[in-house]
C-alpha positions as CSV (number, residue, x, y, z in Angstrom):
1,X,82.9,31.5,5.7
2,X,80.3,33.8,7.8
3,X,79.4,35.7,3.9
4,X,78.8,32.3,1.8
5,X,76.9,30.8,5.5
6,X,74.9,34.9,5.1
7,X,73.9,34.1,0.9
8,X,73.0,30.7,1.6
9,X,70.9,31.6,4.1
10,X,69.9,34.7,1.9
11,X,69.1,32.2,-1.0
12,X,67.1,29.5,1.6
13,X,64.5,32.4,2.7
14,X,64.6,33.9,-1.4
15,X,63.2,29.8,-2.1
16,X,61.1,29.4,0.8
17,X,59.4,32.9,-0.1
18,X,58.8,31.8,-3.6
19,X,56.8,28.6,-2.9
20,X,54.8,31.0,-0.4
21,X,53.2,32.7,-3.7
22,X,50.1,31.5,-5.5
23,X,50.4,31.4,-9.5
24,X,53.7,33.5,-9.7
25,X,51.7,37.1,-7.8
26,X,52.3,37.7,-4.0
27,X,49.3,36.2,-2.9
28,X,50.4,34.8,0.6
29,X,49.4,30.8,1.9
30,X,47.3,31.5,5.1
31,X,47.3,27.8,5.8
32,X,48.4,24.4,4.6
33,X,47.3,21.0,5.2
34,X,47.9,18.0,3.4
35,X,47.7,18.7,-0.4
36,X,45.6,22.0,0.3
37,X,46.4,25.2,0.3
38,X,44.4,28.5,1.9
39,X,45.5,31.8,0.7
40,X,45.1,35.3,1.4
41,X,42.8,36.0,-1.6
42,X,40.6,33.4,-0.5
43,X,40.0,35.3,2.3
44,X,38.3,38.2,0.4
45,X,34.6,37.0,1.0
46,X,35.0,37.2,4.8
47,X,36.2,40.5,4.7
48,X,33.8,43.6,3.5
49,X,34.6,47.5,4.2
50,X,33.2,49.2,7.7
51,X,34.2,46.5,9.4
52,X,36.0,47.0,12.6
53,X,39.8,45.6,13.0
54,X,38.2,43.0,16.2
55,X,35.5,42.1,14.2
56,X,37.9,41.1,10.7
57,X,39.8,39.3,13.0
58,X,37.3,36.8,14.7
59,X,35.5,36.3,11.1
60,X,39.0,35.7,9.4
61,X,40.0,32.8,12.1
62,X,36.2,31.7,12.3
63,X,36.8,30.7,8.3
64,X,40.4,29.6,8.4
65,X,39.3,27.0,11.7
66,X,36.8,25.9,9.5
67,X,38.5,25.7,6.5
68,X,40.9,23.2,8.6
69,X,38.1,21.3,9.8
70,X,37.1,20.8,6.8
71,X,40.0,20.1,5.0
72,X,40.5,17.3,7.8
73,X,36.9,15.7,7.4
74,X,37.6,15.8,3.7
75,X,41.4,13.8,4.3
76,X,39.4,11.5,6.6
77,X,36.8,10.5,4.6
78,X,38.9,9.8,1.0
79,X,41.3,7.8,3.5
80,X,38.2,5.9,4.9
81,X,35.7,5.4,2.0
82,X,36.6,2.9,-0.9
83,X,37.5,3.6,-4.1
84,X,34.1,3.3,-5.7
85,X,32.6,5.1,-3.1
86,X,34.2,8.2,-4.0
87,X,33.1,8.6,-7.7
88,X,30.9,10.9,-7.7
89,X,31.1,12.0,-11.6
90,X,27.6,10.9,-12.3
91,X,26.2,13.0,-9.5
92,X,28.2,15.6,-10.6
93,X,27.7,15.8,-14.0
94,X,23.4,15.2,-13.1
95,X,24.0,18.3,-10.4
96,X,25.2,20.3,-13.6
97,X,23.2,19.6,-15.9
98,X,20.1,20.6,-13.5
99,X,21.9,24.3,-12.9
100,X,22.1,24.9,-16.4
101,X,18.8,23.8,-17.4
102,X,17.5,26.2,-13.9
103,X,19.8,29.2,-15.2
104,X,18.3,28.7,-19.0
105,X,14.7,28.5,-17.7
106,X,15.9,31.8,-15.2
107,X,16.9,33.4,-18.1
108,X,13.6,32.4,-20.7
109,X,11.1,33.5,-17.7
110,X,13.0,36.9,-16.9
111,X,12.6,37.2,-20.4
112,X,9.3,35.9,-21.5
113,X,7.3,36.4,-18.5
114,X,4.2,38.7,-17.9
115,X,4.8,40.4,-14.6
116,X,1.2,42.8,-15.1
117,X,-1.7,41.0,-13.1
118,X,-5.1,42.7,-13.8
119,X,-7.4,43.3,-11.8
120,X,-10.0,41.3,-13.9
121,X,-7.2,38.3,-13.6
122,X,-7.8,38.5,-9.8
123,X,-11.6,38.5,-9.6
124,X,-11.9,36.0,-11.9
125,X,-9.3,33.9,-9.5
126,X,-11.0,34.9,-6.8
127,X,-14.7,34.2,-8.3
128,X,-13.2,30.7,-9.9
129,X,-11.1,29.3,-6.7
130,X,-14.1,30.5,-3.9
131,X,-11.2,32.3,-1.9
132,X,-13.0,34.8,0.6
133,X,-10.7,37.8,2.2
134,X,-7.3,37.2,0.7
135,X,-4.7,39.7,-0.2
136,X,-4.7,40.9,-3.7
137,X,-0.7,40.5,-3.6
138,X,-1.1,37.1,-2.6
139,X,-2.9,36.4,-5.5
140,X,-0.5,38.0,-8.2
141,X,2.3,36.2,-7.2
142,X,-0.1,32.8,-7.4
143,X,-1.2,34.0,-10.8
144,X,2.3,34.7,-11.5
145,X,3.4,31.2,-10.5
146,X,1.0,29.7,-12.6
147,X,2.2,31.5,-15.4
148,X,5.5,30.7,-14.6
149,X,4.8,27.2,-14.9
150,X,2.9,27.2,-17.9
151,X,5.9,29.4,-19.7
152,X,8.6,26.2,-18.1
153,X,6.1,23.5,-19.9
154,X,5.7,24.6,-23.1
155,X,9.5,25.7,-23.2
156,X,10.1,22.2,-22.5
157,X,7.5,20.7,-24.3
158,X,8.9,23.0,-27.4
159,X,12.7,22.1,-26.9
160,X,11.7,18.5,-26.5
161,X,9.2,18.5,-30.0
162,X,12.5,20.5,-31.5
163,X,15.0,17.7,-30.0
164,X,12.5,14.9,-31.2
165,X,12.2,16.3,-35.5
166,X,16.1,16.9,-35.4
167,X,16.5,13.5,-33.9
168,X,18.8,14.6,-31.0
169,X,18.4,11.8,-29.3
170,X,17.1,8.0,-29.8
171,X,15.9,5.4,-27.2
172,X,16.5,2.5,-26.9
């Protein structure tokens, strides 16, 4: 009786250790609640090496109380706002679209822009814009930002003259 009571019991903690893991590896829950889940890997970013044992510690509860928190205000609000108040996949897909059009344009200006100011660029600024006394640096990075500018419209201005002879698009 006491050996099959032992192998059930054996078996119960076997199960219970199984559900514990995240996609089949040994990554351990840290915390439940509800439908959510907090595991050790998600813990990662908190941690960093030269960090002192005391110090791990508080930042690892710090983000688990307010992962909790959070995962509570999160419960409370999709049990306490309507149905249609919770769609959000407009906003969503309008947030996305803006990152990738910001990472594109990132990536055309890393490419694409002049970083070298002259310093005939900056007296003529300086002669055209009647600035007295400022800081040549201060004026690159305006010159720069105008440039950058500039390169943004006529990317856009290019993609949009391209999208408008392939007929991407109609309005109606």
């Amino acid at each position: 009786m006491r050996i099959r009571f032992a192998i059930g019991l054996i078996c119960f903690l076997a199960l219970i250790s199984c559900q514990n893991t995240k996609n089949g590896n040994n990554d351990k829950v840290v915390a439940t609640i509800y439908d959510k889940t907090l595991y050790q890997s998600d813990l990662q970013s908190v941690l960093y090496d030269g960090i002192s044992v005391n110090d791990s510690l508080i930042r690892t509860k710090s983000f688990i109380d307010n992962w909790i928190r959070r995962q509570l205000l999160i419960h409370q609000a999709e049990n306490n706002l309507a149905e249609s108040e919770l769609d959000f996949s407009r906003q969503i897909e309008d947030y996305r679209t803006s990152l990738i059009i910001y990472k594109y344009e990132s990536m055309l200006i890393e490419q694409n822009l002049d970083t070298v100011v002259s310093d005939n660029e900056i007296a003529k600024y300086i002669e055209d814009n009647s600035l007295i006394e400022i800081d040549t640096t201060a004026i690159r990075y305006i010159i720069l930002n105008m440039r950058k500018k500039e390169l943004i419209e006529r990317m856009n201005n290019s993609l949009y003259n391209k999208a408008v002879k392939e007929r991407v698009f109609e309005i109606y």
